[in-house]
C-alpha positions as a Markdown table, in Angstrom:
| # | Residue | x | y | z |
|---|---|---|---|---|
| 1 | Unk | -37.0 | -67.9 | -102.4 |
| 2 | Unk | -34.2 | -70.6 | -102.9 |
| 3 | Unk | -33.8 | -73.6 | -100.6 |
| 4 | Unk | -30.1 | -74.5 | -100.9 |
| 5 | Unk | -29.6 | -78.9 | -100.4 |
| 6 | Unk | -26.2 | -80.1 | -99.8 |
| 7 | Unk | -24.8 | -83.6 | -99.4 |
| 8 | Unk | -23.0 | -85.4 | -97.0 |
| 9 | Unk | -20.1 | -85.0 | -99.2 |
| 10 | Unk | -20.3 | -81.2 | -100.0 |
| 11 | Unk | -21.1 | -80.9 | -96.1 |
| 12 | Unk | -17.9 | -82.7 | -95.2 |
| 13 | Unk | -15.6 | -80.6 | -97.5 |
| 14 | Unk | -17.3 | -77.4 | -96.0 |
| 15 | Unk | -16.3 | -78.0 | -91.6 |
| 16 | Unk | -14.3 | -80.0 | -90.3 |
| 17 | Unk | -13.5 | -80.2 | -86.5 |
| 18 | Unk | -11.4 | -77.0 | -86.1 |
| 19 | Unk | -14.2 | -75.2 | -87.5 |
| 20 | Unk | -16.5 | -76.7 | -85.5 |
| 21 | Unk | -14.9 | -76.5 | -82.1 |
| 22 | Unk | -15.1 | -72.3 | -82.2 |
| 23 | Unk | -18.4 | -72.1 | -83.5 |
| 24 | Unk | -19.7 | -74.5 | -80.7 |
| 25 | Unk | -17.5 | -72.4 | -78.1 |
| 26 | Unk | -19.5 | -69.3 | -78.9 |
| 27 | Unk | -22.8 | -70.9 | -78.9 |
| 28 | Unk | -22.3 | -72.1 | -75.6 |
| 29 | Unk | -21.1 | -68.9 | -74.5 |
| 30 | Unk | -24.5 | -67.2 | -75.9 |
| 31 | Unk | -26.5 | -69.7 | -74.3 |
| 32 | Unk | -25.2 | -68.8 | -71.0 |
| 33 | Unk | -25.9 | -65.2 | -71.7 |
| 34 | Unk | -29.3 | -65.5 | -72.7 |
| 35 | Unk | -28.8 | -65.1 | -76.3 |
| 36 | Unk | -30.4 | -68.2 | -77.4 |
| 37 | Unk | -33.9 | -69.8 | -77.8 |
| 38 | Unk | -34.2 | -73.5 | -76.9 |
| 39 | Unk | -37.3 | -75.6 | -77.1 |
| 40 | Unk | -37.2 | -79.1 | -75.0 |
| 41 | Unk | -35.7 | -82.0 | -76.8 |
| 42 | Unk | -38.2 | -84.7 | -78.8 |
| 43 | Unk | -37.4 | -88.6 | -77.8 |
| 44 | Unk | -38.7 | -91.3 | -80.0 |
| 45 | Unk | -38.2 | -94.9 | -79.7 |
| 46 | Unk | -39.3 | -97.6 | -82.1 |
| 47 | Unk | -39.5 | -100.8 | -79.3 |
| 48 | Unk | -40.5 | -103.1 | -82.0 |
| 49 | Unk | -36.8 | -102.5 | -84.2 |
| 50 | Unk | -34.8 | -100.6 | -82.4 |
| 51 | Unk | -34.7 | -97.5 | -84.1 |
| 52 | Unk | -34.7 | -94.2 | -82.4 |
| 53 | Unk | -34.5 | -90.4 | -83.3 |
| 54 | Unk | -33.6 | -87.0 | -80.9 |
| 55 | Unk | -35.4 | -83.8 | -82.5 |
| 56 | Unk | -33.7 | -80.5 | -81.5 |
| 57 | Unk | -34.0 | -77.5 | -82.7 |
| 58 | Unk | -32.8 | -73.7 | -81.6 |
| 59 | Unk | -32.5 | -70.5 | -82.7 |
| 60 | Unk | -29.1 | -68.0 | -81.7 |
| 61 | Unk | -30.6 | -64.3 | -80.9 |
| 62 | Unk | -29.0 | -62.0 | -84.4 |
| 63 | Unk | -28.6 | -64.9 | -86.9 |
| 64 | Unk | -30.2 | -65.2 | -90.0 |
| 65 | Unk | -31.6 | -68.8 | -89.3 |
| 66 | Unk | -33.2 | -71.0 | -86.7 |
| 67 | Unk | -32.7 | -75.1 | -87.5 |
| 68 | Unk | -34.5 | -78.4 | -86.6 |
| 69 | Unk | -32.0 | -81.7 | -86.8 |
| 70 | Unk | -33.5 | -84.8 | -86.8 |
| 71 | Unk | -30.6 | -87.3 | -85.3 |
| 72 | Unk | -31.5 | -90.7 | -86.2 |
| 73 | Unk | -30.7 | -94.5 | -86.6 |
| 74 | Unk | -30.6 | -97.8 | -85.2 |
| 75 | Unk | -27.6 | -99.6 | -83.5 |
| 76 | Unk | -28.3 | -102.3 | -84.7 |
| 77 | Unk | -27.5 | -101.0 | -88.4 |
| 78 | Unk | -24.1 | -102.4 | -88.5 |
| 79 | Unk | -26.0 | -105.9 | -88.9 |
| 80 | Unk | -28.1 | -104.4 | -91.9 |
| 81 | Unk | -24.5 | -103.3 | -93.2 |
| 82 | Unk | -25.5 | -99.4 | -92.4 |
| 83 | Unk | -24.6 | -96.9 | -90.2 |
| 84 | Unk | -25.8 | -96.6 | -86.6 |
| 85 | Unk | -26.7 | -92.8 | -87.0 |
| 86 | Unk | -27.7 | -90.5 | -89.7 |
| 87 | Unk | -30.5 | -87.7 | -89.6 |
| 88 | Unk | -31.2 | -84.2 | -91.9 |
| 89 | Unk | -30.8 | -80.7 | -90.4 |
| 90 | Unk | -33.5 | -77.9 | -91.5 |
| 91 | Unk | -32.5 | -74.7 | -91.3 |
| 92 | Unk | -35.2 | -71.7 | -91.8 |
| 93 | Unk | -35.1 | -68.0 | -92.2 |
| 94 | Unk | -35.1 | -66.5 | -89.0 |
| 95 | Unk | -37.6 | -63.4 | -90.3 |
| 96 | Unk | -39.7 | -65.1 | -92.6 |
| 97 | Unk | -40.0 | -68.9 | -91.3 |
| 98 | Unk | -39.3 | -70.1 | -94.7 |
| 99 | Unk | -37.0 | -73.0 | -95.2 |
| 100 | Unk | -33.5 | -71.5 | -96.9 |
| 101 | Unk | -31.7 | -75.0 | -96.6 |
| 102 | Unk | -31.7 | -78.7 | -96.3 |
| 103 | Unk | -28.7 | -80.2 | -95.0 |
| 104 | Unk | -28.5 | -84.3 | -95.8 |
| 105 | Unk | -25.4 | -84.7 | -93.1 |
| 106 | Unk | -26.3 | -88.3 | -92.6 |
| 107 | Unk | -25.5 | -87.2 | -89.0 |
| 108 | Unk | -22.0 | -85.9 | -89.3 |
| 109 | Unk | -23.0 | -82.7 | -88.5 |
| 110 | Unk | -24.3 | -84.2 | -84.9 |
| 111 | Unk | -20.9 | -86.2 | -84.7 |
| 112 | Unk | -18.8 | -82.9 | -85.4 |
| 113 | Unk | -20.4 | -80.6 | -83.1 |
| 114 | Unk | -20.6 | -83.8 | -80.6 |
| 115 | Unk | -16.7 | -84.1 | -80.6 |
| 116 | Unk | -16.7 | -80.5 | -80.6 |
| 117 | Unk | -18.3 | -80.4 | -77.3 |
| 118 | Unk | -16.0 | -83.1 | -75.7 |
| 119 | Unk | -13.2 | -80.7 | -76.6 |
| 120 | Unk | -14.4 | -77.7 | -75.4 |
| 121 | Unk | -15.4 | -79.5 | -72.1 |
| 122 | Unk | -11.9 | -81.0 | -71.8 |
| 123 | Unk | -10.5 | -77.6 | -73.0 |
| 124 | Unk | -12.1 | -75.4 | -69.8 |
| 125 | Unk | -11.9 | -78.6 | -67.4 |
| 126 | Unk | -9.2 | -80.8 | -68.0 |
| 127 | Unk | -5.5 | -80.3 | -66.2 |
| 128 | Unk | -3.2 | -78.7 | -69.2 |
| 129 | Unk | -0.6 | -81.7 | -69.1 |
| 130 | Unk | -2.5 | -84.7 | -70.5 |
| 131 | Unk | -0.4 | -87.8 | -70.3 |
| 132 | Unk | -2.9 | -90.3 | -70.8 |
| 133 | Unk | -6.7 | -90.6 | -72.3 |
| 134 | Unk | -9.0 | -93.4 | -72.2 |
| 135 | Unk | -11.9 | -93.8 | -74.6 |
| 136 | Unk | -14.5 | -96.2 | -73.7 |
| 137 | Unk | -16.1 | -97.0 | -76.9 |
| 138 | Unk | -14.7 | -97.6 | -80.3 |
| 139 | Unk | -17.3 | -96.2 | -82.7 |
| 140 | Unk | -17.9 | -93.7 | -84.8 |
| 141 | Unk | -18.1 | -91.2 | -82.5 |
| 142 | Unk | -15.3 | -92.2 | -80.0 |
| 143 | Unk | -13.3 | -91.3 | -83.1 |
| 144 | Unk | -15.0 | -87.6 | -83.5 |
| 145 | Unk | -13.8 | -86.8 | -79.2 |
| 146 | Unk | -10.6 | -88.1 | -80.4 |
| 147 | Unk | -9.7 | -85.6 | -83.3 |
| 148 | Unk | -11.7 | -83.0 | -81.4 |
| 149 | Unk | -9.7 | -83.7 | -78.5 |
| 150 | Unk | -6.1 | -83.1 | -80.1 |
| 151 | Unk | -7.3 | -79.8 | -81.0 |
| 152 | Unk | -6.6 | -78.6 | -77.5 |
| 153 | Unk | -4.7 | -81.2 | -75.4 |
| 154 | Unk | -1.3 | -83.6 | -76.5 |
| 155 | Unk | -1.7 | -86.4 | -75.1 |
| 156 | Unk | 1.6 | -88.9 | -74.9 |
| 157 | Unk | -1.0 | -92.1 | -75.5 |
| 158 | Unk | -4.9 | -93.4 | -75.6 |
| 159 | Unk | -6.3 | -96.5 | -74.6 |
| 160 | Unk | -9.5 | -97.6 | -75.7 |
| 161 | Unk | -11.7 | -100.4 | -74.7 |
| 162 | Unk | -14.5 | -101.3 | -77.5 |
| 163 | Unk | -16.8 | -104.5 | -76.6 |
| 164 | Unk | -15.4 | -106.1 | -79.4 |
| 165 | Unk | -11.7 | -107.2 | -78.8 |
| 166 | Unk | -11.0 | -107.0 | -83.0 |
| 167 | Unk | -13.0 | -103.8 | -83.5 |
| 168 | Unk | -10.7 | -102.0 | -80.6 |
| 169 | Unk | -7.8 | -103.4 | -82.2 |
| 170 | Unk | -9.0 | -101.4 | -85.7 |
| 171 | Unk | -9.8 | -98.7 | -83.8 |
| 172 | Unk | -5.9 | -97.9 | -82.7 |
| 173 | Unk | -4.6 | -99.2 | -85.2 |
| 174 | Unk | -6.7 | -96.2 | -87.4 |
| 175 | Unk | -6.1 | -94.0 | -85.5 |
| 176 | Unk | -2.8 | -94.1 | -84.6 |
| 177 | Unk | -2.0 | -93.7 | -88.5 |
| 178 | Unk | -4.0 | -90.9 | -88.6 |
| 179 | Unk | -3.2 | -89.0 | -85.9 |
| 180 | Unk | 0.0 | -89.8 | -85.6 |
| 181 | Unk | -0.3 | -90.7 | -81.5 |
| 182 | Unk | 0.3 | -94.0 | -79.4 |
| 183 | Unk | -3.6 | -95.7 | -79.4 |
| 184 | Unk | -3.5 | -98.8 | -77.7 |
| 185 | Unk | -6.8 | -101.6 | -77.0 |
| 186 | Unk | -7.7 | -102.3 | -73.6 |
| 187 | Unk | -8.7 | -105.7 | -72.8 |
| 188 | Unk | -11.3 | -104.2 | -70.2 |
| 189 | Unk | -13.1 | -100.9 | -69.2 |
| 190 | Unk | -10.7 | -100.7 | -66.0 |
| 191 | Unk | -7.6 | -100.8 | -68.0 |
| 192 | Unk | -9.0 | -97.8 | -70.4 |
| 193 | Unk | -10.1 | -95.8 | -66.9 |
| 194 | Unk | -7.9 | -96.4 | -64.7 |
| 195 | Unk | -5.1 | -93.6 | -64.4 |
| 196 | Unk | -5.7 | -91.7 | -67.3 |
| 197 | Unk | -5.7 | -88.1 | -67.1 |
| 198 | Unk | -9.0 | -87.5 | -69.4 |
| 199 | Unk | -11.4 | -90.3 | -69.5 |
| 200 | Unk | -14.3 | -90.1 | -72.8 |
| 201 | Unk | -17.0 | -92.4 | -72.9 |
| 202 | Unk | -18.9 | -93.2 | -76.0 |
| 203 | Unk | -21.3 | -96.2 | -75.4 |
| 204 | Unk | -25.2 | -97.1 | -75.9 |
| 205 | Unk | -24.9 | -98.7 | -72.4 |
| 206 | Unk | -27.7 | -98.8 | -70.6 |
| 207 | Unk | -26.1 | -100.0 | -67.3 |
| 208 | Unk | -22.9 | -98.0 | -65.4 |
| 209 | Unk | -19.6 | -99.5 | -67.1 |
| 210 | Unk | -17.0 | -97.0 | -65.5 |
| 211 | Unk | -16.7 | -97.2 | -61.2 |
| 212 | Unk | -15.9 | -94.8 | -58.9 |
| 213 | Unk | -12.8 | -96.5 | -57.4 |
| 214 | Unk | -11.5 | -96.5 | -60.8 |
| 215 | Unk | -11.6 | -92.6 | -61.3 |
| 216 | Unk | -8.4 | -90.9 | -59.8 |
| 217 | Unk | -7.6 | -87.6 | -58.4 |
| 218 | Unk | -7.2 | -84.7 | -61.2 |
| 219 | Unk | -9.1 | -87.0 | -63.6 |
| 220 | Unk | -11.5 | -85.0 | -66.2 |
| 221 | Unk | -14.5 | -87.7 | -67.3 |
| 222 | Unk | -16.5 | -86.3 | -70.3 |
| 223 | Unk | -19.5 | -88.7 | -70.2 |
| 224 | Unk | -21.5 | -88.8 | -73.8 |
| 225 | Unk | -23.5 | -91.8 | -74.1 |
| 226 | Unk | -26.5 | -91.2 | -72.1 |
| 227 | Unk | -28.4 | -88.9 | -74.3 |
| 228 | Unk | -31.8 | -90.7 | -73.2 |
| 229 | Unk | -33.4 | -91.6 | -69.8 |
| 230 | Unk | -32.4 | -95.3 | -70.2 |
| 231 | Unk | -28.9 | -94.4 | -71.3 |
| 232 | Unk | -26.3 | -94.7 | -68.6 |
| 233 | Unk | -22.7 | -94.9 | -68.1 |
| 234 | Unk | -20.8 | -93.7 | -65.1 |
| 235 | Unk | -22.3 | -95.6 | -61.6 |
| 236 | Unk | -23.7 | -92.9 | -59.7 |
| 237 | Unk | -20.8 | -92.8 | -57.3 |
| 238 | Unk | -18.6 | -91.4 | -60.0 |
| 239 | Unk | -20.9 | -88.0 | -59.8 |
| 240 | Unk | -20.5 | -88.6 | -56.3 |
| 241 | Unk | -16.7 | -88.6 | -55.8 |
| 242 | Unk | -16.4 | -85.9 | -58.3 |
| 243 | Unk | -15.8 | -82.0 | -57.0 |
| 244 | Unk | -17.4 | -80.6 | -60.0 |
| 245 | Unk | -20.3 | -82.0 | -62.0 |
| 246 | Unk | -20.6 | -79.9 | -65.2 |
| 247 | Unk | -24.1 | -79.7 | -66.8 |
| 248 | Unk | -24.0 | -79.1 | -70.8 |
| 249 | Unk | -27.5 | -78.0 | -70.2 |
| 250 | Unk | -28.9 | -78.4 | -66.9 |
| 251 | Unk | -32.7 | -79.2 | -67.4 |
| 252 | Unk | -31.6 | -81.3 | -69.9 |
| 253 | Unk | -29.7 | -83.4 | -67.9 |
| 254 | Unk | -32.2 | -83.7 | -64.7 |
| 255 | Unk | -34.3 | -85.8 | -67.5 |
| 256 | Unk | -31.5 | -87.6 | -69.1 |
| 257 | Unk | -27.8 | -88.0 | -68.8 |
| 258 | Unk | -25.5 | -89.3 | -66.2 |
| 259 | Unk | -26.9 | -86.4 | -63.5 |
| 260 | Unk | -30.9 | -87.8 | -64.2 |
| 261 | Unk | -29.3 | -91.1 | -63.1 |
| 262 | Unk | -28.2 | -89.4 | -59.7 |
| 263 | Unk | -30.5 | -87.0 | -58.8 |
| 264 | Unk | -32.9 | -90.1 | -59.2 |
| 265 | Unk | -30.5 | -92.2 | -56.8 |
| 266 | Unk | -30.3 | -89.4 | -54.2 |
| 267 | Unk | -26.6 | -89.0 | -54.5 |
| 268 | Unk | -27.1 | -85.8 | -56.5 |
| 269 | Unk | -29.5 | -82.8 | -56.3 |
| 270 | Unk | -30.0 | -80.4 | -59.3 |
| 271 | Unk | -28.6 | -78.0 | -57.2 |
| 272 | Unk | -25.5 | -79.6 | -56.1 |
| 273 | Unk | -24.4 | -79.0 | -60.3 |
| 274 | Unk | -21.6 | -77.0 | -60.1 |
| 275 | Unk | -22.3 | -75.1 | -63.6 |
| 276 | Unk | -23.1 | -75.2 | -67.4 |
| 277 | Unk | -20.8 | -75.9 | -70.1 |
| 278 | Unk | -21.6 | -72.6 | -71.2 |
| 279 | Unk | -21.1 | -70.2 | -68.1 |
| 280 | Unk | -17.7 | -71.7 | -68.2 |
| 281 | Unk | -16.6 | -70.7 | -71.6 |
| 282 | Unk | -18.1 | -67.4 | -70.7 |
| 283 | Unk | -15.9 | -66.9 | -68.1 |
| 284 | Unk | -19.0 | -66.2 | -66.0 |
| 285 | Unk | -17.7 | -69.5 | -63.4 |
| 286 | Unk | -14.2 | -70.7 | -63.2 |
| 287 | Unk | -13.2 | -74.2 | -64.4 |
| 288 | Unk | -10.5 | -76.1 | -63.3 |
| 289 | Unk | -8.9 | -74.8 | -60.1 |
| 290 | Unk | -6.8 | -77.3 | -58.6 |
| 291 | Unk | -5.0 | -80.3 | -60.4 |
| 292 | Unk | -6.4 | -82.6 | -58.2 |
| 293 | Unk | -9.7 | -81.7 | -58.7 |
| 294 | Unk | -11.8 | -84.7 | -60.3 |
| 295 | Unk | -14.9 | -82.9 | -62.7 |
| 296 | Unk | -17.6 | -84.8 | -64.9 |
| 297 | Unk | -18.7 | -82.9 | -67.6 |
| 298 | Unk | -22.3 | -84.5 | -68.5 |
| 299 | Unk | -22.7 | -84.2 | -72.1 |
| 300 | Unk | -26.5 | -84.6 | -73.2 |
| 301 | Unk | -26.5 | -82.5 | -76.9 |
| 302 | Unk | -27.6 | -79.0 | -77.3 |
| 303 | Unk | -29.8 | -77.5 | -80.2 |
| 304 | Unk | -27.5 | -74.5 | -80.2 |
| 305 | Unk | -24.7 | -76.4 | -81.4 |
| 306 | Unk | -26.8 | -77.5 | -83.9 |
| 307 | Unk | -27.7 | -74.0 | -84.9 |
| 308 | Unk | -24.1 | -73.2 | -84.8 |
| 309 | Unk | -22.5 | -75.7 | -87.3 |
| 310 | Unk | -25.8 | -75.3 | -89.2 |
| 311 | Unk | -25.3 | -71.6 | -90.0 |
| 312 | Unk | -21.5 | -72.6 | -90.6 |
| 313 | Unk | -22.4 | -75.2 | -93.3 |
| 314 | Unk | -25.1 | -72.5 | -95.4 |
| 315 | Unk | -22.6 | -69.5 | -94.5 |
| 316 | Unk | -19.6 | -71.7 | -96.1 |
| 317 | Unk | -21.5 | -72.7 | -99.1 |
| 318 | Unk | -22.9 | -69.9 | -99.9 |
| 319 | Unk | -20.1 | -68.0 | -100.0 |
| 320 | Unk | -18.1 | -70.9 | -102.8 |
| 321 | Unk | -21.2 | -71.3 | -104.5 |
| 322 | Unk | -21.6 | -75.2 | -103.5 |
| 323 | Unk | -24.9 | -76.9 | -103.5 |
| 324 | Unk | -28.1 | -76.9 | -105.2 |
| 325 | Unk | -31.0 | -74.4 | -105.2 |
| 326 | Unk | -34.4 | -74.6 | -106.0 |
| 327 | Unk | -36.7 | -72.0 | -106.4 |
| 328 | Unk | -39.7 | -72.9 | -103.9 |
């Protein structure tokens, strides 16, 4: 049998965000529907440097493959003159268990289907008119909601707050030539938050950074940081003043996300989650229903998305012939 291995590079030049974003839809839809098997997630931390790594893995019932991603990396990378993240994604016949492909994303894979996610949760939850985003967080992956995001919304400007005043700067200043929109740096978090229509946050913070009194009526929050049980955010009040709290994947989130945060202060019970990302999409709850209404979509990371852009990537390049193979 062969085993296919692709780069970073030849991945890149396969998907892109609007290929992503559908593929991601429809695994969310089948995970509502009971078309999809998904193992518990795998936490390790390195105290000693800093270095940490989520292990997810998930198999979408009728498809040729199941996959295991390895999303690693260190924040404090940047230092070493490296990237915060990278990681590998193993993807395995479905009917034999052998392994058909190694993908060597570096972690753009989990940054694509990451923004992908943002903009489907801003696509079913977000008011349609969009006048203002704020992005708290100037990093990699504040720049993955970003292009994600102008798949389904126009925005007339963004203003994003990094801890770094110059890196902020850089940030708009990028972005704005690329995407051709007003991006402006916000001196503080408030100034990002406060009265913008969707609000993204993209931190490593492990204390709340975005208050309730900033969060106004008809505001969407997509909150992606906290994808541990020290990671966090949104104060708990946030979930509180919200109408709608959105779950990418419930039991998922009762362990780690903003909603672990407040079910653990009280404010919050599992039960008071007004749906999954994917019942949503599948038109199995209804999303938005008043302009007023303020939602929080809590955005933890999903081994079906994983599965989803996997299959994409080996579909893709087997079909132009790009890669290597090895007879194993």
């Amino acid at each position: 049998m062969d085993l296919l291995l692709l780069s970073e590079k030849e991945i890149r030049d396969l998907v892109g965000p609007a290929e992503a974003l559908p593929v991601v839809r429809d695994a969310f839809v089948r995970l509502a529907r009971g078309e999809a098997i998904l193992p518990g997630v795998i936490h390790l931390d390195i105290p000693n440097s800093g270095a940490e790594a989520h292990v997810k893995g998930a198999h979408l019932r009728g498809s040729r493959f199941f996959t295991i991603k390895v999303a690693s990396g260190s924040y404090a990378n940047p230092d070493r003159g490296l990237s915060v993240g990278s990681g590998i994604v193993l993807v395995f016949d479905s009917i034999t268990g052998f392994p058909r492909a190694v993908l060597f994303d570096n972690g753009y894979l989990t940054d694509l289907r990451t923004g992908a996610a943002g903009a489907l949760a801003a696509d079913l939850l977000a008011n349609r008119e969009v006048h203002r985003v704020g992005i708290v967080g100037v990093g990699t992956q504040a720049r993955y909601q970003l292009a994600a995001l102008l798949g389904v919304r126009t925005p007339e400007r963004v203003i994003a707050f990094g801890r770094s005043e110059a890196k902020a700067t850089a940030f708009a200043q990028e972005m704005e030539k690329l995407h051709r929109i007003r991006v402006l740096p916000a001196k503080t978090v408030e100034q990002a938050v406060r009265g913008s229509d969707v609000v993204i946050t993209v931190t490593p913070s492990r204390e709340p950074v975005v208050r309730a009194e900033w969060i106004g009526p008809g505001t969407h929050v997509t909150a992606v940081g906290a994808d541990g049980p020290d990671k966090q955010e949104l104060e708990v009040e946030v979930l509180k003043k919200a109408d709608k709290v959105v779950a990418d994947r419930l039991d998922q989130c009762v362990r780690f996300g903003e909603i672990h945060h407040a079910v653990e202060a009280g404010v919050l019970r599992p039960a008071d989650v007004y749906a999954e990302l994917g019942e949503i999409a599948a038109g199995l709850k209804r999303g938005r229903t008043s302009a007023q209404e303020i939602i929080v979509a809590d955005l933890t990371g999903v081994g079906v998305q994983d599965a989803a852009v996997a299959e994409l990537v080996v579909t893709a390049a087997t079909r132009h012939g790009i890669g290597k193979a090895f007879d194993i």
